[in-house]
DODORO-640233 format. One record per residue (C-alpha): y, z negated, x negated; residue number from 1; residue in three letters. Coordinates in steps of 0.001 Angstrom, whole numbers, plus 524288, in hexadecimal, padded with zeros to 5 digits. Each point is the difference from the previous one (the first is absolute). Layout:
! DODORO-640233
Y,Z,X,NUM,ALA
...
***
This chain:
! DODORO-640233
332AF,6B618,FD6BB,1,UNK
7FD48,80062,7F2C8,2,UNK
80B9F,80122,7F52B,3,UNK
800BF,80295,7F38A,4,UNK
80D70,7FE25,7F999,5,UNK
8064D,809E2,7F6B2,6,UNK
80D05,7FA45,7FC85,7,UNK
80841,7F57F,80758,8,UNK
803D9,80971,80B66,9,UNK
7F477,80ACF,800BA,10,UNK
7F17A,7FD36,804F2,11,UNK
7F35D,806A3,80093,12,UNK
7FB3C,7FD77,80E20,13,UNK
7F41C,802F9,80636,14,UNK
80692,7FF0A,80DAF,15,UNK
7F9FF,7FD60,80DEF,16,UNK
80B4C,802FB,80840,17,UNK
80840,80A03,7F7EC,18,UNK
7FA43,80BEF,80909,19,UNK
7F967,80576,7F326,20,UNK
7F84E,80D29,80291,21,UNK
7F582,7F75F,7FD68,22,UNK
7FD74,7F152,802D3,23,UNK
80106,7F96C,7F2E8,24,UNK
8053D,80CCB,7F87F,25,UNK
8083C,7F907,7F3BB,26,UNK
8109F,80024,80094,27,UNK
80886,7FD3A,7F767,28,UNK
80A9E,7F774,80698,29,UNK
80D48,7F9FE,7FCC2,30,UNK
7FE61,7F05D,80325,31,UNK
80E6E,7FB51,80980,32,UNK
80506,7F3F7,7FC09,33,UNK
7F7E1,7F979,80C68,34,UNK
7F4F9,8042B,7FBD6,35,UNK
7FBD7,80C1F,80833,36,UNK
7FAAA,80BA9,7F984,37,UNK
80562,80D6B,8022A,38,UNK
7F9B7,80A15,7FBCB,39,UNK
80673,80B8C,7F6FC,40,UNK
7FD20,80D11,805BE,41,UNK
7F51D,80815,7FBBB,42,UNK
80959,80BE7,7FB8A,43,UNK
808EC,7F7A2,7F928,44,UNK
7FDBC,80012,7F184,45,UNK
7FDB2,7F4EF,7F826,46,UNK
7FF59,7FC68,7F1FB,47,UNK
7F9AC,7F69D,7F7E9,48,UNK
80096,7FA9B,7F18F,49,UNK
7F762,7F90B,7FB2D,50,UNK
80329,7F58F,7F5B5,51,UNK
7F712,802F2,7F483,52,UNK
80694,80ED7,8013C,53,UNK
80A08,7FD0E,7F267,54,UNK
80C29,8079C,8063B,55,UNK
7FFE7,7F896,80B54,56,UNK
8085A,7F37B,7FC82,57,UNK
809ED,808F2,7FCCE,58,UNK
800DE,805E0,80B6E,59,UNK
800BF,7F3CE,807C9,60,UNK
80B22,7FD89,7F6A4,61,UNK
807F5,80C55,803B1,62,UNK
7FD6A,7FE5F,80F35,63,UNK
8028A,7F254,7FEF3,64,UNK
80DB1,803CC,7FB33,65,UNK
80173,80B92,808B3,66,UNK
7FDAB,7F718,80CE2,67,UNK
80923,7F777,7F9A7,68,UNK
80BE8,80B46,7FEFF,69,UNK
7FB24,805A3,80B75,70,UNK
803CF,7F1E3,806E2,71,UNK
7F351,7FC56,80411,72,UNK
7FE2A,7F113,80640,73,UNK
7FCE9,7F406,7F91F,74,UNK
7F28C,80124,80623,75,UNK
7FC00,80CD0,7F9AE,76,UNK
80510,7FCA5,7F25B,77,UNK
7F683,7F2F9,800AF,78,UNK
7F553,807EF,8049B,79,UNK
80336,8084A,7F2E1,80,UNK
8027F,7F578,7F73E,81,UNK
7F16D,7F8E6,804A7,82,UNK
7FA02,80ED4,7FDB6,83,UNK
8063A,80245,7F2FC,84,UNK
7FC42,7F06D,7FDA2,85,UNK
7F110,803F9,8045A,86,UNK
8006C,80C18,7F77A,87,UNK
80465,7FAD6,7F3CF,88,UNK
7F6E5,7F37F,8011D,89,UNK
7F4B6,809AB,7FFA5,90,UNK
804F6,80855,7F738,91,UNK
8017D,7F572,7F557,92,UNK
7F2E7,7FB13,8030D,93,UNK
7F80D,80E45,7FFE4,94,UNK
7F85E,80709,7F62C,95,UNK
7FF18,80BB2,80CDC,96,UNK
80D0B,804E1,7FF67,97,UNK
7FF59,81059,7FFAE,98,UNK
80805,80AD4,7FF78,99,UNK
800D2,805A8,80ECA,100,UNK
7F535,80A7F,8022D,101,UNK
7F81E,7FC6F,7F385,102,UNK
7F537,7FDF3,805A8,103,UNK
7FF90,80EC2,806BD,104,UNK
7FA39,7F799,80D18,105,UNK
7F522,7FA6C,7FB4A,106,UNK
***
């Protein structure tokens, strides 16, 4: 299995016993705290932010605090505060921050 790791609970995984469609067809899984991969359902959307997009830090602001009023565990908010952590790091180190969609897709 191959993995490729998107934040500290989500994977890319190029699975070998996941009954893909195909052998080997990519998933995007949440990572248990043992370890195990499970893999988020096809039909299930998913979003993700990347940390050169300039709105972005923000927004991991305002969902930090909403998990926080929403009651969310200690575990979550640390997996926020490391993101917002990872985000603002880059931020203050890039010349590649953009306005979302600037680029048109290119």
């Amino acid at each position: 299995m191959i993995t490729v790791r998107i934040d500290n609970k989500h994977s890319i995984v190029v699975p070998d016993s996941f009954g893909a469609a195909l052998f080997g067809t990519p998933v995007i899984a949440k990572r248990t705290v043992d370890g195990a991969f499970i893999p988020i359902p096809a039909d299930e959307p998913v979003i993700l932010f990347r940390a050169r997009d300039k709105l972005a830090l923000r927004m991991l602001y305002f969902y930090r605090e909403l998990c926080s009023a929403d009651g969310c565990t200690d575990f979550q908010l640390g997996l926020m505060d490391d993101m917002i952590g990872r985000f603002k790091a880059f931020a203050e180190k890039s010349e590649t921050m953009k306005q979302p969609g600037s680029t048109l897709g290119r």
